[in-house]
N, C-alpha and C positions, 0 to 999 in steps of 0.2 A: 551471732552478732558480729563478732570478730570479722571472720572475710565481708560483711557486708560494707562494714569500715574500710577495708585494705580495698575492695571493687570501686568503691562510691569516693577512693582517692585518687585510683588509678582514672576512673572517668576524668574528675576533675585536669589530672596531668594532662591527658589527652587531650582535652579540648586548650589547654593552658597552649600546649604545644601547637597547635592547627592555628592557634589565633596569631602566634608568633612568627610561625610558616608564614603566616599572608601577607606578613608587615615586611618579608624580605622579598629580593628579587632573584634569589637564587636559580639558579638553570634545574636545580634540584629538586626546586619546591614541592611540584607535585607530585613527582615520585614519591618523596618523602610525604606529602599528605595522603597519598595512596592507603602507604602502608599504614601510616597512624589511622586512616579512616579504618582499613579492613580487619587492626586491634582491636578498635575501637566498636565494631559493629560484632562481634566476637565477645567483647565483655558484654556490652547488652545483652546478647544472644541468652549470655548465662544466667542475666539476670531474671528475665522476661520467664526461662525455661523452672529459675526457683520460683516463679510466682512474683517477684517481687518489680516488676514492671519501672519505669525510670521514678517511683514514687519518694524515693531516699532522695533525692535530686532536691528537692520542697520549693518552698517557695521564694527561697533564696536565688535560685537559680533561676525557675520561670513562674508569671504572673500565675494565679489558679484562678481566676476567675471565667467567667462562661465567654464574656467579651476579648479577651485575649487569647483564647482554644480558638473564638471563631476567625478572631484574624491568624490567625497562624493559620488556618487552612483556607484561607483567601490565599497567605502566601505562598500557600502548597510546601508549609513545614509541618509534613504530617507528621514524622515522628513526637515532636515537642506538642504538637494539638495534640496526640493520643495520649503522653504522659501526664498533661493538664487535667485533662478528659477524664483519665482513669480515678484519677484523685479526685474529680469533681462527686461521681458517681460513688464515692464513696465519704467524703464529706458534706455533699448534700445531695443524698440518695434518695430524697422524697421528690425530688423535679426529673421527671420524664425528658425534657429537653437535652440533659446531660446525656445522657444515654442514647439520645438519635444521636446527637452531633460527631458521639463516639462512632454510634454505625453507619454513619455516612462516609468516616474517615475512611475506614475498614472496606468499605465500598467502592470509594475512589481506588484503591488500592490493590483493590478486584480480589477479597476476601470476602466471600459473600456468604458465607457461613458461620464466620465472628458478625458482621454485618446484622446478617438478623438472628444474633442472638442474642445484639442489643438491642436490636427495635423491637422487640418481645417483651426484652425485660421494662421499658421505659413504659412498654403497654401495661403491662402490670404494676409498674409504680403509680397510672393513671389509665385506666382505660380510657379514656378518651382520648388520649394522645393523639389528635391529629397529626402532628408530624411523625411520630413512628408507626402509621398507618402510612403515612407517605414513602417512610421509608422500604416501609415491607414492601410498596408497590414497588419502586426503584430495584428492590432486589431482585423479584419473581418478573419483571420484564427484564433484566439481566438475563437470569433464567430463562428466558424464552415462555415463559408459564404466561400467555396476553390476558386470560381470564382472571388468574388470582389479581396480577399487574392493577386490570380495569377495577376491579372489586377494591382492592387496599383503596387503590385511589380518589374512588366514590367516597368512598368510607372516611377518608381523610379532609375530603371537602365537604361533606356532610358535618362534621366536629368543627370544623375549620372557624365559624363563626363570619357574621356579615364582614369586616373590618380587619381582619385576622389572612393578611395575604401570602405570608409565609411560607405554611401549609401549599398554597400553592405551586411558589417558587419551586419547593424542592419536587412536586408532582411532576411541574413541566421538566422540572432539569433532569429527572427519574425517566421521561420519556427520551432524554437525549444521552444517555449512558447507551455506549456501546455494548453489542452481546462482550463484548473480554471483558465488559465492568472497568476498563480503562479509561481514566479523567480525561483522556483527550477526545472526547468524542463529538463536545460542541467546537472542537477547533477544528476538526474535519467534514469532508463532504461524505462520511461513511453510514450519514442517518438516512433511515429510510422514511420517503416521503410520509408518510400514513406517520409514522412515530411525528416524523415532523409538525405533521398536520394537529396530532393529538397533541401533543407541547402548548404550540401557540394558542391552539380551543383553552387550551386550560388555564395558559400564563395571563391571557385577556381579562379571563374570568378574575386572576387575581387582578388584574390590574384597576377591574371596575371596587373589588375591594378596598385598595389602596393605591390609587393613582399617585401617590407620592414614593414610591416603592420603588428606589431607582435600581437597587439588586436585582428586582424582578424584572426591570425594565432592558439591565443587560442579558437576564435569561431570556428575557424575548427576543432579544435582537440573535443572540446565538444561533434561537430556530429558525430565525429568517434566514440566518446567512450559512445556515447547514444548507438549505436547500437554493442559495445564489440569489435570493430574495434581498439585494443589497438596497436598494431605497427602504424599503420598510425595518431591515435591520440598523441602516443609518438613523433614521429618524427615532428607531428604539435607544440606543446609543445617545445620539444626542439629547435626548428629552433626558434620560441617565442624569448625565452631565450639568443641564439644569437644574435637576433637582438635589443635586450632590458634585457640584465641581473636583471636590478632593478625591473621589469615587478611582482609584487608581484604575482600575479592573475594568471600565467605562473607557478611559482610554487605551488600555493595552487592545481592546476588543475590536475597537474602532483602529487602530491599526491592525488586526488583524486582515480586517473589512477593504481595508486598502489595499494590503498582500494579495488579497483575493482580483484586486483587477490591475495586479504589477505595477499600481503606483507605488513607487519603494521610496519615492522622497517623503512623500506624506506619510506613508507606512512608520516611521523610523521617526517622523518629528511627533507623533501621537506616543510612541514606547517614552521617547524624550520626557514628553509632558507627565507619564506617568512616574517616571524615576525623578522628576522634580516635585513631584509630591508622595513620594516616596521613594529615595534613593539605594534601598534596600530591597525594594518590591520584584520579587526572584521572577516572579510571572511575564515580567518584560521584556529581560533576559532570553527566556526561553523562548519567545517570540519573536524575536530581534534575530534570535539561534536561525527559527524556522523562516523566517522573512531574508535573511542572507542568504541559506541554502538556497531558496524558489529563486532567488537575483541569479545565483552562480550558474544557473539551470538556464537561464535564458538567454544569458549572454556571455558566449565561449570566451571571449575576451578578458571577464572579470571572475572566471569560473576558481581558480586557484586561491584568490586574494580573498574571494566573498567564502569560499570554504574552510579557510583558515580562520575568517573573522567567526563566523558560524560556529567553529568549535570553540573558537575561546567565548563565545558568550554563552555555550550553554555551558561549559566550566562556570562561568560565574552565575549560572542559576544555581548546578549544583551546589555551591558552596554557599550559596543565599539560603538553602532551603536547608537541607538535613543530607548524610551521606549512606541514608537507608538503602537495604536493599532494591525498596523498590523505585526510587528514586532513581538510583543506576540503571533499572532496567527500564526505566523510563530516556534514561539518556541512550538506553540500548537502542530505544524502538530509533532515536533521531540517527544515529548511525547506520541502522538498517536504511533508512532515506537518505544517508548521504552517501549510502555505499563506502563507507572507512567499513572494510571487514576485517583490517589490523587489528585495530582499535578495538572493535565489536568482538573477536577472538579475546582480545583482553579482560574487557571487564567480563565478558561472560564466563572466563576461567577464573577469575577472582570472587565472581557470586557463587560459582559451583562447589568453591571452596568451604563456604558458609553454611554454617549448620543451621536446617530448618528454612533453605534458601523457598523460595517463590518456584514450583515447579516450571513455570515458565523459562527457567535461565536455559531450561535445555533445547526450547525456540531459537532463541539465538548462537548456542552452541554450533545447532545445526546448520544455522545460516550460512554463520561465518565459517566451520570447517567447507562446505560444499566452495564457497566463492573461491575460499584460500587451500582449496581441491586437496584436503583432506578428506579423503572420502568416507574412511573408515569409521573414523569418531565422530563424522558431522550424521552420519548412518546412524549412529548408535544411540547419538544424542536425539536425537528427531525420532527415530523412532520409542523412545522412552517419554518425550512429550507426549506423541499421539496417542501411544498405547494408556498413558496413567492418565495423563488428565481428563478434566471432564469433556464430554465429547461436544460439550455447549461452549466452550472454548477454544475448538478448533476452529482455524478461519482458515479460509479456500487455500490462503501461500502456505501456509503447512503442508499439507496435501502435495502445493507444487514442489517444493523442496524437496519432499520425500520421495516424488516421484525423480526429483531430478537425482538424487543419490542413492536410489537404486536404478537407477537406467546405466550413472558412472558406474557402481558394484556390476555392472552387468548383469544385473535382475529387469531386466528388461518387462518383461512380464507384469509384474508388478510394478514398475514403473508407470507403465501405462494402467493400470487400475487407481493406480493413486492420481495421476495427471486428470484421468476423467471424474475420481472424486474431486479433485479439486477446483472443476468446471460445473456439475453437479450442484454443490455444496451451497452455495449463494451466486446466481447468476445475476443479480445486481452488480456483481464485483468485474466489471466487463473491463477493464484494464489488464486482468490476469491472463485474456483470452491469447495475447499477442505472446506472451511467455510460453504457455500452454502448447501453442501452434508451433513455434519455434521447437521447440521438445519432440513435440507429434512429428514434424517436418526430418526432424534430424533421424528419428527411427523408423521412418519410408513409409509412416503411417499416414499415405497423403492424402485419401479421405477424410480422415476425423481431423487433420493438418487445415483443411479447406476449409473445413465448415468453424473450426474454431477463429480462422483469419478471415472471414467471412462476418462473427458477431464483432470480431473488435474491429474490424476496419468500418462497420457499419454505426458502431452505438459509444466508440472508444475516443475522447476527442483528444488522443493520443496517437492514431494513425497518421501514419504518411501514405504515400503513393505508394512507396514500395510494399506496405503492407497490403494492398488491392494488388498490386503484381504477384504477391506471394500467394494472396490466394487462388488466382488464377493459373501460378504453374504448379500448386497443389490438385489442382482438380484435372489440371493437362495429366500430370504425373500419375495419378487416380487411375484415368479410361486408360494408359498406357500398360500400365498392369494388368488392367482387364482386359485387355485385347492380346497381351502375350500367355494369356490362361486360352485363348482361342485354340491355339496351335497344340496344344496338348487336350481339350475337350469343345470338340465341334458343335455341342449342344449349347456350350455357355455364351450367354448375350452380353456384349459392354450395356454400362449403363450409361444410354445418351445425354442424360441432363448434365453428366458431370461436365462434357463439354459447353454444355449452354451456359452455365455458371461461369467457367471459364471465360467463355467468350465473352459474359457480361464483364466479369473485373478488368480485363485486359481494357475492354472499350472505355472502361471508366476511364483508366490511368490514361490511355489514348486522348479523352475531350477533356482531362483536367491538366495537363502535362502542355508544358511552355510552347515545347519541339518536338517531333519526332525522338522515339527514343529504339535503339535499335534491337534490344534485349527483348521490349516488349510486342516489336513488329514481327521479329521472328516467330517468338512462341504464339501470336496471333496467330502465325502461317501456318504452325502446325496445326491449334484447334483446328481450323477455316477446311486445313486437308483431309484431317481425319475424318470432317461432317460431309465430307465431300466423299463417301465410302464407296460410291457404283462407280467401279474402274472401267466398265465397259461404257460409260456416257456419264465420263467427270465434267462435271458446270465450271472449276475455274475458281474454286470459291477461293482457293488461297492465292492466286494469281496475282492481285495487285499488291496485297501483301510481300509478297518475295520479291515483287519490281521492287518496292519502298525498300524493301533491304537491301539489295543490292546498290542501289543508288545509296543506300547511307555508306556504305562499306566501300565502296569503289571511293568515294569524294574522301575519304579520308587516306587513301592511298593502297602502298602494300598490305597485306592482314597476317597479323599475327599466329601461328600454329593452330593456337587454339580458336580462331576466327574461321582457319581454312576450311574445315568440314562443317560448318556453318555456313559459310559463303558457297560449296560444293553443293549443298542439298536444297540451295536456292536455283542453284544453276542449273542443276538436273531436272527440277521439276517444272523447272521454263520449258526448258529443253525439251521434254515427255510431253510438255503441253502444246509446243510448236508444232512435234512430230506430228502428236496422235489426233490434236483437235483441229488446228488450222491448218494443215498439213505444210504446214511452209518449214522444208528441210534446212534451208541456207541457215534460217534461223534456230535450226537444232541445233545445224551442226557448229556454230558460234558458239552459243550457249554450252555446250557437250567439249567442244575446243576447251574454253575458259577453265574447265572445272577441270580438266586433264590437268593442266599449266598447274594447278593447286596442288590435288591428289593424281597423280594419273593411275595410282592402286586402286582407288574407290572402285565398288563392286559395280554400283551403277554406270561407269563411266567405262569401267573395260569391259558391261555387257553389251553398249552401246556401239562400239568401235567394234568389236568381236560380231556384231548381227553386220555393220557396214564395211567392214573390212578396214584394216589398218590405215590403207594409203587413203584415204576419207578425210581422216583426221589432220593431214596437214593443210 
């Protein structure tokens, strides 16, 4: 009883302390709330670990009621809804509802095995428990389990009752939880259409139950606007709002919905409206976090300003909400997107410090060692992610990570097994392909380099032009390989398509591109020469191609060293094709001149002079 006294005073200190931290402006502050937080999450740790959970805390400290657990996890202060929570379940341990709300928490949280081992138990305080039928669905589609997923959930709307639209709610939002079981899932475009599709079939269903249901009416807009369905997620949103103006969570959403088409003024006055009816509401914050960073993204001019503003507002989510582990690692994933890998090194070496941390901290470990090219520990940490956790946890950038810090280790090998796991693994994730290729690209592997900058420049609406020119000197680079295996075995055939491919990206970049460009003309010339293979009756096919480059390169003047053998291999092949096809010498021997004046070592150029005799050449 004693140390429970001597913990349950130290908590109190701590927080006495954090609240006084916030009221000053010191340059120190957060350091110093750093360290208080990571004491602070260290005395829980202990407590949680005796069994005794934040339940000494009572009700002195936070409301116990079922209405204020749920708004605490509206304002994503899970730790304080779990302490409520645990107490409820055991103060009024005949209500099943205490007991989802707990495994929902635990879910959000991406603990999915505390999770349902409170929707279990809430099912045995009531079998009928529609909502802990809901919630076992939400788990086993976490799990990738779609059968159990479908079953719970029937199950759940079957109990549910005509009028009883809840049960629903949490079915559809059970379909919008990401496989990581991470709460961000209806803020992202990472749902897949089919879940999507199942969500809104079911949020409807609730809606026809209680058409006054504005909760359910922002989980419906969520799944619209998972899949870019923005009018019908506006109109979910707004009907919200009608039927509950003070509905904070209605507004943040609706600013979300604006982010999504870079209106950032209206984005930013909808968070407003939400922190004026609720000026503590952490959810706005973090949205406000995520709505600066996409601003700093767009326009290089406010990129510094909007990333600074960005951190400091998701500092004050953190400090709106609770300074849980997972809560950090929730601020981890927003620095993996803003690319702070300082920052992201940091807290990820402060969770690792933690006992009974979130296996996940060693995700980010490995991130941030690989950016901030620590190779060794970012290796060590990533590979103790992928090897322990569960493998329904693993998402494609794991994979690429891993491949990319053993390609640094010089495990090459294996780099490339994990790069094509990580291509493999979910190919919905077609953003990753442009990393992937770049990898591929860098270790001469310019085939599977091709075909990867090939799905994202096609399906990525993150491609540029130069990623269609990369695929295209990926697949040039391909048949050039395969044609230097010629000379060593006379039986082996290039494979022709890789040039057809080529020649497609190039064309692209060619009728999309303002002007002429002259990187792409060139390596044009080469496919064009290579398809052109019968040297005893060449067509020419690279022919106008090499004029085009020549003229870009000449109108810009002298050429630079590394232009000259460039501009030489355009000149010789005019040159070859003057001789041998049109037979008009004058114009060889110009052509042939030219490229002396550049190289006069080039091999081609002293065979040419050496068949015509030297005095030719002047």
């Amino acid at each position: 009883m004693h140390s429970e006294i001597v913990v349950n005073q130290n908590v109190y200190n701590y927080f006495g302390l954090i609240n006084k931290l916030k009221q000053t402006n010191s340059d120190s502050r957060s350091l110093n709330i750093n360290l208080i937080r990571i004491n602070l999450m260290k005395i829980t740790s202990k407590i949680a670990a005796a069994g005794l959970g934040l339940l000494f805390i009572g009700s002195s400290a936070f409301a116990q009621s079922l209405a204020d657990a749920k708004k605490a996890i509206d304002d994503e202060q899970y730790q304080k809804a779990k302490s409520m929570l645990k107490n409820l379940t055991v103060t009024q341990a005949d209500k099943d509802e205490n007991f989802f709300y707990l495994g929902w928490v635990y879910l959000k949280q991406d603990y999915v095995d505390s999770a349902k081992l409170f929707f279990n138990k809430g099912i045995a305080v009531n079998p009928k428990s529609a909502l802990n039928y809901a919630g076992l669905g939400a788990a086993a589609h976490v799990e990738k389990d779609n059968s159990t997923a479908t079953n719970d959930f029937n199950q759940a709307i079957a109990l549910a009752g005509k009028k009883n639209s809840t049960p629903y709610m949490y079915a559809g939002l059970g379909y919008l939880l990401p496989v990581s079981g991470s709460s961000a899932g209806a803020n992202g475009s990472n749902i897949k259409p089919a879940d999507a599709d199942a969500a809104i079939a079911i949020l409807n269903q609730g809606k026809v139950a209680n058409p006054k249901d504005a909760e359910l009416l922002v989980a419906l807009g969520d799944a619209y606007r998972s899949q870019l369905k923005s009018t019908d997620a506006y109109t979910a949103y707004s009907s919200a709002l009608a039927i509950d103006p003070k509905l904070a969570a209605a507004n943040v959403a609706e600013g979300v919905l604006w982010r999504y088409a870079d209106n950032f003024d209206d984005s930013q006055k909808q968070f407003q409206a939400a922190l004026a009816i609720d000026p503590n509401y952490g959810p706005a914050y973090r949205e406000m976090a995520e709505t600066n960073l996409r601003q700093a993204k767009t326009d290089p001019a406010l990129y510094d300003a909007k990333t600074k503003e960005a951190a400091e507002n998701y500092k004050k989510y953190i400090s709106l909400t609770d300074y849980s582990p997972e809560s950090q690692m929730r601020y981890a994933d927003f620095l993996v997107d803003a690319k702070d890998y300082v920052d992201l090194q940091k807290v990820a070496q402060d969770l690792s410090a933690l006992a009974k941390t979130n296996l996940r901290v060693y995700r980010y470990l490995g991130i941030a060692a690989y950016e901030n090219k620590d190779y060794p520990s970012g290796l060590t940490a990533l590979t103790k992610w992928v090897t322990q956790a569960d493998p329904k946890r693993i998402i494609p950038n794991d994979y690429l990570y891993l491949g990319r810090l053993q390609i640094a280790s010089k495990q090459d090998s294996l780099g490339i097994i994990d790069l094509r796991k990580a291509i493999s693994l979910d190919t919905t994730q077609v953003d990753l392909y442009g990393e992937i290729a770049k990898s591929l690209y860098a270790l001469n592997k310019f085939q599977e380099a091709g075909d990867a900058y090939h799905i994202y420049a096609q399906k990525s609406r993150l491609a540029k032009l130069t990623d269609h020119f990369s695929e295209g000197l990926s697949y040039y680079l391909a048949f050039s390989d395969q044609t230097d295996k010629v000379a060593k075995d006379k039986t082996f055939k290039p494979d022709s398509t890789l040039l057809t491919k080529s020649d497609s990206a190039f064309s692209y970049v060619e009728r999309k591109a303002g002007k002429p460009i002259a990187a792409v003309v060139l390596y044009h010339a080469y496919v064009k020469d290579s398809e052109d293979n019968d040297r005893n009756n060449i067509k020419g096919l690279a022919k106008p191609y090499y004029e085009q480059y020549v003229q870009l390169i000449e109108a810009k003047g002298p050429p630079d060293d590394k232009t000259k053998q460039n501009l030489v291999n355009a000149y010789t092949y005019l040159g070859n094709y003057a001789e041998n096809k049109d037979k008009d010498e004058a114009k060889a021997l110009d052509y042939y001149n030219k490229a002396k004046a550049l190289l006069p070592d080039d091999p081609q150029v002293k065979y040419y002079f050496a068949k015509k005799g030297q005095g030719k050449s002047k």
